[in-house]
C-alpha positions in Angstrom: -7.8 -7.0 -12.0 -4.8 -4.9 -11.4 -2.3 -5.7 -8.2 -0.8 -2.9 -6.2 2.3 -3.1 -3.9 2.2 0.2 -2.2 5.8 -0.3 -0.6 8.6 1.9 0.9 11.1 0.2 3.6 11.3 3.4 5.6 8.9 4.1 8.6 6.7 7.2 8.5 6.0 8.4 4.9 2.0 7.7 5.4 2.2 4.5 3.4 -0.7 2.8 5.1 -2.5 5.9 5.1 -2.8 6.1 1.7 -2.9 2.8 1.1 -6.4 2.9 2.6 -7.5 6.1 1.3 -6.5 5.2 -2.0 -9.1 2.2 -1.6 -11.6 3.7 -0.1 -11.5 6.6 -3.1 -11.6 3.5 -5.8 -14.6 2.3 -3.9 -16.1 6.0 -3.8 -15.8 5.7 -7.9 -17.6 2.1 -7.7 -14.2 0.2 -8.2 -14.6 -2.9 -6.4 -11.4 -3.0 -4.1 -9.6 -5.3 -2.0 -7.4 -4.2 0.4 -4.3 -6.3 1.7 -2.3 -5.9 5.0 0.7 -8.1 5.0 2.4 -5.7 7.7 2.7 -7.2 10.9 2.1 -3.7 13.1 -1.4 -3.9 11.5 -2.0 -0.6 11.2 -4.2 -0.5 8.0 -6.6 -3.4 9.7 -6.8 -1.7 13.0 -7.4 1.7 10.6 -10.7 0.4 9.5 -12.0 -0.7 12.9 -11.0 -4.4 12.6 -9.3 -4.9 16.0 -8.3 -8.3 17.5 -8.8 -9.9 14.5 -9.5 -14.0 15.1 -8.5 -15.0 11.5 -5.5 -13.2 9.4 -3.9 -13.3 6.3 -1.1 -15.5 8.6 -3.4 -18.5 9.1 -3.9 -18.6 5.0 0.2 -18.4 4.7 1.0 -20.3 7.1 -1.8 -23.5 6.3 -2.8 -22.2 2.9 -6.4 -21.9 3.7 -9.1 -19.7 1.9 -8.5 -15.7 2.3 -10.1 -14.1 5.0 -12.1 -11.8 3.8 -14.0 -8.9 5.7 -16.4 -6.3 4.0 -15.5 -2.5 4.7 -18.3 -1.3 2.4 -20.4 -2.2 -0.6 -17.1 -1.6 -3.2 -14.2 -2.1 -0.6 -13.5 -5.6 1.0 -10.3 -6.3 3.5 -7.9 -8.9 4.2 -6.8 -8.0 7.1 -3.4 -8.4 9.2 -1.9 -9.4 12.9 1.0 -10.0 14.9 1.1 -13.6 13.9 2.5 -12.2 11.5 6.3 -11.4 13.2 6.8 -15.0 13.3 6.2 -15.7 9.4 9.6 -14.2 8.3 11.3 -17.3 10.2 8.6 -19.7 9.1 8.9 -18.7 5.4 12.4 -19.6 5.2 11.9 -23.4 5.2 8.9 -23.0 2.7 9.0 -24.3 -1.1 8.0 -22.2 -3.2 7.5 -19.0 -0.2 8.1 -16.5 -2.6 5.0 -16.8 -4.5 2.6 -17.9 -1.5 0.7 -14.7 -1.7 0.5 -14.7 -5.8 -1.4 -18.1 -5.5 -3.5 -17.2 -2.4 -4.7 -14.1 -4.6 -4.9 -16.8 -7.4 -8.9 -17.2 -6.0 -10.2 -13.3 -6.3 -9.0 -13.4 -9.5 -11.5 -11.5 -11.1 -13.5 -10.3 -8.4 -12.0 -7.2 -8.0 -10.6 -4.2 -10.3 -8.3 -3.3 -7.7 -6.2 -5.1 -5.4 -4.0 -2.7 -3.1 -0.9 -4.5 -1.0 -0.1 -2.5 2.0 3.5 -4.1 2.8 5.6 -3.9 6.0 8.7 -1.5 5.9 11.3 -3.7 5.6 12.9 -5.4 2.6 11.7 -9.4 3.9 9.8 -12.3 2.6 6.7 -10.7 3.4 7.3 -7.9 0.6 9.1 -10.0 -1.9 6.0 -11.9 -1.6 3.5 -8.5 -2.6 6.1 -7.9 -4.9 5.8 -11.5 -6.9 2.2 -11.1 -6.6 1.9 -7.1 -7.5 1.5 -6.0 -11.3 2.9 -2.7 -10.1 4.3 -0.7 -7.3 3.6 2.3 -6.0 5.9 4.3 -3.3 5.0 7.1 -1.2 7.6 9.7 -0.5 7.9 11.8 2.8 8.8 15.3 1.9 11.7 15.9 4.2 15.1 15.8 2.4 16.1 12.2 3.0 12.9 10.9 1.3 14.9 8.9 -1.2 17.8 8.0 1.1 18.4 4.1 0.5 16.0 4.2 -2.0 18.5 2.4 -4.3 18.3 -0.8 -2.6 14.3 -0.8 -3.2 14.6 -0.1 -6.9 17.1 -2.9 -7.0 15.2 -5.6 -4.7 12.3 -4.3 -7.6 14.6 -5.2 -10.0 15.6 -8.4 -8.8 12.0 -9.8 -7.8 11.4 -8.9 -11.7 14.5 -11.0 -12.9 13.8 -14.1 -11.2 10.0 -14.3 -10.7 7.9 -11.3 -12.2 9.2 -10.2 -15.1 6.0 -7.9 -16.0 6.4 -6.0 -13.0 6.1 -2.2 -13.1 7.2 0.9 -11.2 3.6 2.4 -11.5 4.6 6.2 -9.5 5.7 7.6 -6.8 3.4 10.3 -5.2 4.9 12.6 -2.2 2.9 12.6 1.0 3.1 14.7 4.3 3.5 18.5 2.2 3.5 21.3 4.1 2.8 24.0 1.8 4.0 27.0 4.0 7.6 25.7 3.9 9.9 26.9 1.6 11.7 24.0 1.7 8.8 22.3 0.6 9.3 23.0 -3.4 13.1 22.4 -3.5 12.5 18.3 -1.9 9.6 18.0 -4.6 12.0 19.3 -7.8 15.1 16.8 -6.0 12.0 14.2 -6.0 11.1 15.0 -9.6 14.6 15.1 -11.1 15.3 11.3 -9.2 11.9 10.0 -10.8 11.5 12.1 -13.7 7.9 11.1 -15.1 6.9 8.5 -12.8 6.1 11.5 -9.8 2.5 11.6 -10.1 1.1 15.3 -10.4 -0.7 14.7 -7.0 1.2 15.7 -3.4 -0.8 14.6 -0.1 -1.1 17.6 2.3 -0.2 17.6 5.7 -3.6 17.3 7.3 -5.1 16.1 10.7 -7.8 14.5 9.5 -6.2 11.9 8.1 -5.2 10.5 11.8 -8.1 11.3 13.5 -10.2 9.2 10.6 -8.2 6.4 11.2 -8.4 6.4 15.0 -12.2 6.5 15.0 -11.6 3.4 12.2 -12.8 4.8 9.3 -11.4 6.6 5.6 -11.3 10.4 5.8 -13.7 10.7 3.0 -16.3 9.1 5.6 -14.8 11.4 8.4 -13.6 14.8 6.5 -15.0 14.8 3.0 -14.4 18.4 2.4 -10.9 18.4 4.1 -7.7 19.1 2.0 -6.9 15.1 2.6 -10.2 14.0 1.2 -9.4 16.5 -1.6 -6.0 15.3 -2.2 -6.5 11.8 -2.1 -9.5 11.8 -4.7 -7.4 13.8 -7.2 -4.6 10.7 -6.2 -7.4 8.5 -7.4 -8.1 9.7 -10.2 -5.0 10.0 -11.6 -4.2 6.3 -10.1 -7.0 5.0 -12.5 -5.8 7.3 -14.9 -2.0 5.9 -15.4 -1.8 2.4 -13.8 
């Protein structure tokens, strides 16, 4: 079973968007999948049509009771997220042991799953250092606009960190660039400033710009469901492939 943080603190660069159409492409290839949304905005439970949700992954960190988990298909299962979760930052504080709370809740699905993807919040709090003690590996999605990698130093060395003290087998799987545009010239000079930052760990796959990818998740469902033959479905298969590939 291999863990996944897919993790960057900044807003916007389609991190939850991929994290879910990364799964639902593992479960396309009959990968069985579990999906993970320890971001309080709940945007990747409310992205597969699970909407006021009665039981979150909150109630298992907060009274450490069994994972709540909801089937999205036959290969992809969910555990999935709510506001609750604002208030575990505070909570966790107080807690023995609170960075590793996730690592032993995930402790029962050992072996369940090939693939367990982490969708964390975009900040740099308990609630990621947790994905991170639990992850194998990380994955990070980069915007392509020019600041893409701006503060991306402090990531790398909270990576670093969580590695030192708790996890020392933890990986920087990739980094894959989202939201490309191929029309603007700009376009290639971001991707080389990407590429010479990252050097090999830039996957070969980019994620275009496409529209599908919102409208899928408004209706609640992956855009291979909603768009199979759009450039989004295209691009995140290839993503896929290589992810299962590499990591």
């Amino acid at each position: 079973m291999k863990i996944i943080a897919i993790i960057n603190h900044k807003g916007g660069t389609g991190k939850t968007t991929s994290t879910l159409n990364i799964g639902a492409g593992l479960a396309r290839i009959k990968k069985k999948t579990l999906l993970v949304d320890i971001d309080p905005q709940s945007n990747l439970t409310e992205g597969l049509g699970f909407r006021d949700v009665k039981v979150s992954i909150y109630d298992s960190i907060k009274d450490d009771v069994a994972l709540p988990i909801a089937s999205v298909s036959e290969y992809l299962d969910i555990i999935p997220s709510s506001l609750d979760l604002l208030g575990a930052e505070i909570e966790l504080v107080s807690r023995l042991g609170r960075e590793t709370i996730l690592k032993r809740l995930l402790k029962s699905v050992e072996g369940k799953y090939d693939y367990v993807l982490i969708d964390c919040a975009p900040a740099l709090g308990m609630l990621t250092v947790n994905a991170l003690v639990a992850a194998d590996t990380v994955m990070i999605p980069l915007e392509a606009e020019y600041f893409a990698y701006r503060g991306i130093d402090r990531l790398i060395s909270i990576i670093s960190d969580v590695r030192t003290h708790y996890n020392e087998n933890l990986t920087i799987g990739g980094v894959f660039i989202t939201k490309i545009n191929p029309r603007r010239v700009i376009t290639e000079q971001i991707t080389e400033s990407i590429k010479k930052y990252f050097s090999d760990k830039l996957f070969q796959t980019s994620i275009r710009v496409n529209v599908a990818l919102v409208e899928a998740q408004l209706k609640g469902v992956d855009v291979f469901e909603y768009a199979p033959i759009s450039n989004a479905a295209v691009d995140y298969a290839n993503l896929t492939d290589e992810i299962v590939e590499k990591i």
